[in-house]
N, C-alpha and C positions, 0 to 999 in steps of 0.2 A: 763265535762267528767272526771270519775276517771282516778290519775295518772298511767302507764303502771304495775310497780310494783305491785298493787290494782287488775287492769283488771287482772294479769298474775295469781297472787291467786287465784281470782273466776273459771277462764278457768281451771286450774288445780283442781279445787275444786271435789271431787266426794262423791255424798252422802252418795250411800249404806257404803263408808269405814269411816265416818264422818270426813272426812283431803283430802288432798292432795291425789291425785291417788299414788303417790311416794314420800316421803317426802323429800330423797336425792336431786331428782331430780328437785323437785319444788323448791328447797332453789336456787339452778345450777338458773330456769329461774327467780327467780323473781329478784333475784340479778342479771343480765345480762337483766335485763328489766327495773330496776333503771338506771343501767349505759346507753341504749338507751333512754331512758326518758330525762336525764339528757343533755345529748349529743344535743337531740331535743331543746334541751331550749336553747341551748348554753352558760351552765355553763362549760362543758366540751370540750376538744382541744385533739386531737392526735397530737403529733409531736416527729417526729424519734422515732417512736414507744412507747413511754411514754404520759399514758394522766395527763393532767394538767386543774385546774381549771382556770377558767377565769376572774374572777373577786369576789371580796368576799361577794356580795349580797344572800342572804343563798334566798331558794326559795319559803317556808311556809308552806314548807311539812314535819314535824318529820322524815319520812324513810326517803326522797330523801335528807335531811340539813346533815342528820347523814353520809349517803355516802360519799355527798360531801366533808365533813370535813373530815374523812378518808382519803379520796385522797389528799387532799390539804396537810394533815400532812405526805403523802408518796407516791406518785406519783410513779405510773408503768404502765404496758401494760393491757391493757382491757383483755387477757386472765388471769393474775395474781390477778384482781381486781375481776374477777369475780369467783375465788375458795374462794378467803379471804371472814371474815365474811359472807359467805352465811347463817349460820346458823342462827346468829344473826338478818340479814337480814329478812332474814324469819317469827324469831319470833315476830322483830318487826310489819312486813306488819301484820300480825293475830292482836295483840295487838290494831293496828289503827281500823283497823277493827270491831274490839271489840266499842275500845270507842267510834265507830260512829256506834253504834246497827246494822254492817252490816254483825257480827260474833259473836255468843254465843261460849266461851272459855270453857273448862273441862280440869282440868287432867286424864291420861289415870289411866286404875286403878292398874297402875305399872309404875306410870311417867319415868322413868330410863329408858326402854322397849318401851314403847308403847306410848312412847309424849305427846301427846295431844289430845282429841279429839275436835272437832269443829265443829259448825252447823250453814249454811246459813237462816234466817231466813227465804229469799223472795226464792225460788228455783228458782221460775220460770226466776229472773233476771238473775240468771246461767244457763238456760235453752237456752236464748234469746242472751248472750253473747256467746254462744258454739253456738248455729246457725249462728249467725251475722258471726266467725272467718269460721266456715265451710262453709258459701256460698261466701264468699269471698277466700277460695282455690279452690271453683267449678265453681268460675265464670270463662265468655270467654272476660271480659274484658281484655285489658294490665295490664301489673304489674306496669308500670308508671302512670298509674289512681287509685293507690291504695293509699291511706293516710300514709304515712311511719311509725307512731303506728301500724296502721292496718295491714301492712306488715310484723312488727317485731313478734307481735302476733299470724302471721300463720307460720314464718318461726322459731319461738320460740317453739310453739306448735309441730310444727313435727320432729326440732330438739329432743325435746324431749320425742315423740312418745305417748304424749296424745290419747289415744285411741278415746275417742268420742270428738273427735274435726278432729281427722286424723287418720283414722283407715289405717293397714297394705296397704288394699287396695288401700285407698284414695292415699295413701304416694306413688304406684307406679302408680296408674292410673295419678297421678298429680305431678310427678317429676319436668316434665319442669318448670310448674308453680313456683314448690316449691323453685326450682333453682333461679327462676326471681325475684320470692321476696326477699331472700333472699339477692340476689345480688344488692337489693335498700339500703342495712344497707351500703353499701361499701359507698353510697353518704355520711352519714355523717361521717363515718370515714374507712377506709380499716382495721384496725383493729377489727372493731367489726363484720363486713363479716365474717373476717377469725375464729373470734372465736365462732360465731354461727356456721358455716361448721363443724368448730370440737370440738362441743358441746357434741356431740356423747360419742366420745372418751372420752373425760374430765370426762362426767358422768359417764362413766364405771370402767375407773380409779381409782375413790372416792369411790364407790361403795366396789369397792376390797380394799379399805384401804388406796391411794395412794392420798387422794383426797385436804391432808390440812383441816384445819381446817375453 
């Protein structure tokens, strides 16, 4: 299965705009989707609030080795890790993507402006992956039967107000839910609970200018 970073780009993926529905916004999850990816493997430790790497086996992934390395070289709080390098983050994930034919690249036609544009070759596997996260916020299982990727993926997605994965509606018809998953990120670290909750903010913040680079 692709690594969380990977999945969080496709999910945010939107055709008709060829990028990212927001590209602020996506840089915000897919870098805060590395840092749960990472977590899940157990290269990364929360302790007194600072995360730290755990051992220096890099894990064979270009995006998740290059985070890794980052942290190891400056260690801080998953809210702080997860403003730094977003951008670069970002353009890495497209990049990989690229190399592995699972993203055609372009510059926009005012790169400075207007980024990049980008094209999924397969849709429909963006089609199938935006279903899979949206039946899994509609389902009436527990949120403790939910795979903790899979978890992070719908409480990443409505943190950050993906439309067609969690539309306005879904978000309030399915709060509890969103809550309960949500609150499975606290198992692998209490940090990262707290900085998906106020992902929100974060991305508003950056947004208006405040966001770091």
């Amino acid at each position: 299965m692709e690594t969380l970073p990977y999945r969080m780009y496709l999910l945010a993926y939107d055709e008709a705009a060829r990028g990212p529905y927001d590209r602020t916004r996506t840089g915000f999850l897919v870098r805060i989707a590395a840092l749960v990816d990472l977590t899940l493997r157990g290269h990364l430790r929360e302790r007194d609030g600072a995360v730290r790497v755990t051992g220096p086996d890099p894990v064979g992934d270009p995006v998740l080795d290059r985070v890794l390395e980052e942290i190891a070289a400056s260690p801080h709080g998953f809210k702080h890790l997860t403003r730094r390098h977003r951008k670069q983050t970002l353009q890495a994930v497209e990049d990989q993507l690229a190399a592995r034919g699972q993203l055609t690249v372009e510059p926009g036609r005012i790169p400075v402006l207007s980024g990049r544009h980008t094209t999924v070759p397969d849709p429909d596997a963006v089609r199938a992956l935006h279903a899979h996260v949206t039946a899994i916020l509609c389902a009436a299982t527990s949120a403790h039967e939910v795979a903790l990727e899979d978890a992070a993926l719908v409480a990443l997605a409505a943190a950050g107000r993906i439309g067609s994965v969690a539309s306005g509606g879904d978000r309030r018809r399915h709060r509890a839910r969103i809550d309960d998953l949500t609150g499975r990120l606290g198992e692998l670290a209490p940090g990262l609970e707290t900085t998906v909750r106020g992902l929100r903010t974060t991305m508003i913040a950056a947004q208006g200018g405040m966001g770091g680079s």
